[in-house]
C-alpha positions as CSV (number, residue, x, y, z in Angstrom):
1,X,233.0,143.4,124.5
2,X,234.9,142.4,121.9
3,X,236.1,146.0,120.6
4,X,237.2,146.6,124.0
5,X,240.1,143.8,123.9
6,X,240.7,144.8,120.4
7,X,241.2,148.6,121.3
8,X,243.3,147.5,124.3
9,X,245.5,145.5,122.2
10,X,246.4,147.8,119.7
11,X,247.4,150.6,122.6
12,X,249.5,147.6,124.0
13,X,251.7,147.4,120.6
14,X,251.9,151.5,120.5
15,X,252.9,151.1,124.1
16,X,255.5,149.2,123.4
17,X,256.8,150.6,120.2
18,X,256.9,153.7,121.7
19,X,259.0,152.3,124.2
20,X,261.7,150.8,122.0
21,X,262.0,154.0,119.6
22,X,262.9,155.8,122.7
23,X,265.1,152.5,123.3
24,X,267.2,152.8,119.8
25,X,267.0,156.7,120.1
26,X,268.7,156.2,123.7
27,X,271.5,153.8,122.2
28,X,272.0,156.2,119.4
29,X,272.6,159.4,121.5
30,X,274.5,157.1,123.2
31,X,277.0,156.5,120.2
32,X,276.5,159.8,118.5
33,X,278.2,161.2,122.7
34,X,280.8,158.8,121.7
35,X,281.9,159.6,118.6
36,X,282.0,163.2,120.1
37,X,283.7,162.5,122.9
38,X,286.7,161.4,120.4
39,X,286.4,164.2,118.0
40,X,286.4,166.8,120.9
41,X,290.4,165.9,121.6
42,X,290.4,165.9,125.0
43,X,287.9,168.3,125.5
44,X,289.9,171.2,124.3
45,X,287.4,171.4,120.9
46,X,284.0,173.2,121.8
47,X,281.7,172.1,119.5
48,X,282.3,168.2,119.9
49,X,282.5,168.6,123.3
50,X,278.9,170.7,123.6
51,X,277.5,168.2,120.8
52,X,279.1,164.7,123.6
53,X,277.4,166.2,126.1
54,X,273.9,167.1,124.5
55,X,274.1,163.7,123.8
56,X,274.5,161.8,126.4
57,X,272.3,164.2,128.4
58,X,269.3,163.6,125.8
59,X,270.4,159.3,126.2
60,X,270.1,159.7,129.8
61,X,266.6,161.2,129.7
62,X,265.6,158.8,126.9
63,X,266.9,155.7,128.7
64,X,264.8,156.7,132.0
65,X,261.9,157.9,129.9
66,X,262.2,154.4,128.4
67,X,262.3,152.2,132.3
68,X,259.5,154.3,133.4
69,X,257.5,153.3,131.1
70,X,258.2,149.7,131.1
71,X,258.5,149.6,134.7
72,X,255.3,151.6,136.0
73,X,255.0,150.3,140.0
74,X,257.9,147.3,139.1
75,X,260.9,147.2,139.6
76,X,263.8,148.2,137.2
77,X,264.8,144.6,136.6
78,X,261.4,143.8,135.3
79,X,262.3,146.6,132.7
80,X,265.3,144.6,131.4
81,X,263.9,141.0,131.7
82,X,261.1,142.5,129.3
83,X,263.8,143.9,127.1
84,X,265.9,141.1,127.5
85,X,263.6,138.6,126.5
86,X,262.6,136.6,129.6
């Protein structure tokens, strides 16, 4: 019985530090579309502006990848209340 909890506890902390890697790798994709949103100069430089874009499309997925796991049959608020800290 006891190795039951035990193994149910350790996927709880993969579960969740799965979640906030993609959490941090959301926020950084988030920055990194950014930073190439200002290098692009208005959009008239290709590569920043293919680079912004990857970005934020890759941070988008991340970011719902990252509610759907936390939220599974909640709602999305329950997702940032956990995150938040309440």
């Amino acid at each position: 019985m006891h190795k039951n909890i035990a193994k149910t506890v350790n996927r709880r902390k993969i579960k969740y530090s799965t979640t906030w890697l993609l959490l941090c790798l959301a926020v950084s994709l988030e920055i990194a579309g950014a930073l190439g949103l200002r290098f692009s100069k208005g959009f008239t430089l290709l590569l920043p502006t293919v680079i912004s874009v990857l970005a934020f499309t890759l941070a988008l997925y991340a970011l719902s990848d990252t509610v759907g796991r936390c939220c599974r049959g909640r709602a999305p608020g329950a997702a940032f209340d956990r995150f938040h800290g309440e």
